[in-house]
C-alpha positions as CSV (number, residue, x, y, z in Angstrom):
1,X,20.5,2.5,35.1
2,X,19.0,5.3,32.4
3,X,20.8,4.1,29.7
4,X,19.4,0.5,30.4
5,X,15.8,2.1,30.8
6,X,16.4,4.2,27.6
7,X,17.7,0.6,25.8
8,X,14.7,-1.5,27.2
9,X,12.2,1.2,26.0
10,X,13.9,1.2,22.4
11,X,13.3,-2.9,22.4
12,X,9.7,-2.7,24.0
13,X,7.9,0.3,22.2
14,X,8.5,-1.2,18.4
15,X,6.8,-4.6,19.4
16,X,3.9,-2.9,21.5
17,X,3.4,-0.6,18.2
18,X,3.1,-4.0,15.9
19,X,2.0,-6.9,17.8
20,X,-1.1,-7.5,15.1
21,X,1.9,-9.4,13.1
22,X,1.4,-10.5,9.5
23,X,-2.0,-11.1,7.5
24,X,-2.3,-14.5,6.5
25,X,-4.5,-16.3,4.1
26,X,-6.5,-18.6,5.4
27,X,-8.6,-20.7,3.0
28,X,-9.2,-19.6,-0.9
29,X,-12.3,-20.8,-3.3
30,X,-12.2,-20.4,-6.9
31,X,-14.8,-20.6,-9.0
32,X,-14.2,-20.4,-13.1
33,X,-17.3,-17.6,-14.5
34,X,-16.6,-17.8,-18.0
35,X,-13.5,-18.8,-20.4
36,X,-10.1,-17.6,-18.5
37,X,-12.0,-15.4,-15.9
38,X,-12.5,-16.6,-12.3
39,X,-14.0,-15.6,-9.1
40,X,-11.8,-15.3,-5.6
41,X,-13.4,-16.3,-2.3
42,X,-10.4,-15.5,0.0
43,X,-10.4,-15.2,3.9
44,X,-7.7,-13.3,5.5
45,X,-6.8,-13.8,9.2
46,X,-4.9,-10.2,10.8
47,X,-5.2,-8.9,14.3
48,X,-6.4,-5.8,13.1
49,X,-5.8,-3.2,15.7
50,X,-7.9,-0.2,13.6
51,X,-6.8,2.5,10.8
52,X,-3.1,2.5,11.4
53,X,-2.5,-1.2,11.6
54,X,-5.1,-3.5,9.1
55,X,-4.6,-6.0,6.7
56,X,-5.1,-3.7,3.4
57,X,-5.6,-6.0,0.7
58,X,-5.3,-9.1,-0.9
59,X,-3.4,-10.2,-4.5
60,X,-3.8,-13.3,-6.9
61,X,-1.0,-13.7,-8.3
62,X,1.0,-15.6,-11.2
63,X,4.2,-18.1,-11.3
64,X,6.0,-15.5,-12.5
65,X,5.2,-12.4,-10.3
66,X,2.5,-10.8,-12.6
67,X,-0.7,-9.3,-10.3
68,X,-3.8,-10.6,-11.6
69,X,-6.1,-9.0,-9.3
70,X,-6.2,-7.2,-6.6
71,X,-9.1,-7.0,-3.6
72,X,-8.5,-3.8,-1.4
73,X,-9.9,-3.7,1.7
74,X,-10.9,-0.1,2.8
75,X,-11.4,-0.7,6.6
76,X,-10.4,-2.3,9.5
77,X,-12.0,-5.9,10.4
78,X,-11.2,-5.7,14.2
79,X,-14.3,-7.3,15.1
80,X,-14.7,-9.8,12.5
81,X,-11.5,-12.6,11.8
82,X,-11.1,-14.0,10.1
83,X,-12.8,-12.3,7.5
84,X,-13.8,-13.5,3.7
85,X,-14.3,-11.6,0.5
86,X,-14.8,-11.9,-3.2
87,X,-13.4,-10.8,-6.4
88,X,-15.1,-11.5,-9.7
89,X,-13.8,-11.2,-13.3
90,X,-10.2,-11.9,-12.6
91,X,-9.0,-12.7,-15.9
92,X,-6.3,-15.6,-15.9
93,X,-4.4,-16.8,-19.1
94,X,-5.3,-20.4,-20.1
95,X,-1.4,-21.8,-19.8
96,X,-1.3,-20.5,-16.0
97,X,-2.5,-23.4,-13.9
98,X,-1.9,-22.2,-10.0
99,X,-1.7,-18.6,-8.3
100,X,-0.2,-17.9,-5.4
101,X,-2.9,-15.2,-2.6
102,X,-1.0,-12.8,-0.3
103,X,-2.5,-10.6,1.7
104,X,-0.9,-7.2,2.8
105,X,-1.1,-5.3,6.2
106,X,-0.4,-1.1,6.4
107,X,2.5,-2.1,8.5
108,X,4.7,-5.3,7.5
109,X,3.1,-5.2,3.8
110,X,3.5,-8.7,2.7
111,X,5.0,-11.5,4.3
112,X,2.5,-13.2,5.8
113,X,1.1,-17.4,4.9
114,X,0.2,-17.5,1.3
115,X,-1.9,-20.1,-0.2
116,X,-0.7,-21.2,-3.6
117,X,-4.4,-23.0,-5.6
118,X,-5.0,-24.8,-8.5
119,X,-7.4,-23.0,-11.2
120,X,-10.5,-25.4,-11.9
């Protein structure tokens, strides 16, 4: 009977310690500022729990892997999900023609829904 205690609580305390999951992205405007340079309106949805478990940040990335902007976030949104914020002066080559948004969280890092968008 301990040893089954002792194997239940090894199963249980992981998911009680995580159960925020993965950030997703929820919905992404872009709006071009000047040649090759764009501005990110991205909302993130994350069951922020507080400082040890919050989604961290957001990335616009390129077909090929290459970060062209990152939006960190510096504090929990517990209150407020989803939440939505900008990024201006992303600068974007003119022969990429979609990025791919992922958000991170301080404990599953990436992995949650992407949204892959079209530049205008």
């Amino acid at each position: 009977m301990k040893l089954y205690l002792i194997s239940l609580l090894l199963i249980v305390i992981p998911l009680m310690e995580s159960h925020a999951g993965e950030a997703d992205v929820v919905a992404v405007k872009v709006v071009a500022q000047q040649e090759d340079t764009y501005r990110f309106d991205v909302t993130v949805s994350h069951q922020d729990e507080g400082w040890k478990h919050y989604a961290d940040k957001w990335d616009i990335v390129g077909p090929d892997g290459t970060v062209f902007g990152t939006r960190t976030l510096l504090h929990p949104h517990v209150d407020e999900q989803p939440f939505e914020r900008s990024l201006s002066g992303v600068k974007i080559p003119k022969d990429i023609q979609q990025i791919t948004v992922r958000a991170h969280d301080l404990v599953h890092q990436y992995g949650g829904k992407v949204m892959v968008v079209t530049l205008p």
